[in-house]
N, C-alpha and C positions, 0 to 999 in steps of 0.2 A: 793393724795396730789400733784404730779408734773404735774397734771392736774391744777390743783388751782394756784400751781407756778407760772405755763405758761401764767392765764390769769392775775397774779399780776403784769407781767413782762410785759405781752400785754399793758395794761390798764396805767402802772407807763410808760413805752418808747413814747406810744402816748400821754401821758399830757406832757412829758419835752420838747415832739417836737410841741409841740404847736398845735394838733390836737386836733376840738373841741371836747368837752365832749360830744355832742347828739352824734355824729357821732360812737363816740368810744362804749358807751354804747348799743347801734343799734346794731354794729358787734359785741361785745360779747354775743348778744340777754337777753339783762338786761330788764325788763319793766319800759320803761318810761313814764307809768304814762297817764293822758289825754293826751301828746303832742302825744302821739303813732294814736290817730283821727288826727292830722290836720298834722302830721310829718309822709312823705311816700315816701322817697327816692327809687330812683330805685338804682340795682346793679350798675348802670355805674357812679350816683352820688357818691357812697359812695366811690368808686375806684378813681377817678378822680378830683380834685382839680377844685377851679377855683380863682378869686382874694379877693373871700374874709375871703373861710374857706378853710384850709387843709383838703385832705381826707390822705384816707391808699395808696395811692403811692406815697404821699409825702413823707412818713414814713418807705417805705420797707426798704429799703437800713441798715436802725438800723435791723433788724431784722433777716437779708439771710445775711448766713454764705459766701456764692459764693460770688466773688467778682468783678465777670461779669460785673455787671450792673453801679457798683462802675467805674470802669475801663471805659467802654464804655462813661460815662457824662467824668469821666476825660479825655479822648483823644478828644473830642467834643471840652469843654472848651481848649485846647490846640490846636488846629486847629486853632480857632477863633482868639487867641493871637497870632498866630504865622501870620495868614493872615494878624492881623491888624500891627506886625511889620514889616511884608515884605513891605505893602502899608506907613509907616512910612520909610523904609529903602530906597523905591525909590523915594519919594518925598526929602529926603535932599538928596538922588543922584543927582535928577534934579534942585534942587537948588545951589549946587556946579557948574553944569554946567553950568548955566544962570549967575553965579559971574563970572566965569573964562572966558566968551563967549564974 
């Protein structure tokens, strides 16, 4: 039974994240049917996103308890902002000083 748990929790975490449903049913090794002829992802597809369908590293992050990975995009995203206020802090530096000049 918390075998079955795990893949009700697998299967419901990747629909609310908006990971498509072939993808999802693939990794839990469900049969899909005739698309399983013409639908043959490799490992690195079903890992790897691209612009127009989520895979499963879209999705780790709900899933790993560690908060590594969590932490490492948030200090990323915070570099970025902090970069683009530094570059926002010296340009009305150097606009104060072209008024006063």
């Amino acid at each position: 039974m918390q075998c079955h748990g795990f893949r009700k929790f697998f299967d419901t975490t990747c629909t609310l994240n908006v990971m498509d449903g072939l993808y999802v049913e693939k990794l839990m090794g469900h049969n899909i049917g005739i698309k399983a002829h013409y639908f043959k992802p490799s490992a690195q597809d079903l890992l790897e996103g691209n612009d127009h369908k989520l895979r499963y590293l879209s999705v780790i992050d709900t899933f790993t308890i560690n908060d590594e990975s969590r932490l490492k995009r948030q200090n990323e995203i915070l570099k970025v902002k902090k970069s683009e206020f530094e570059y926002l802090k010296q340009q009305v530096e150097e606009t104060k000083r072209a008024q006063f000049d």
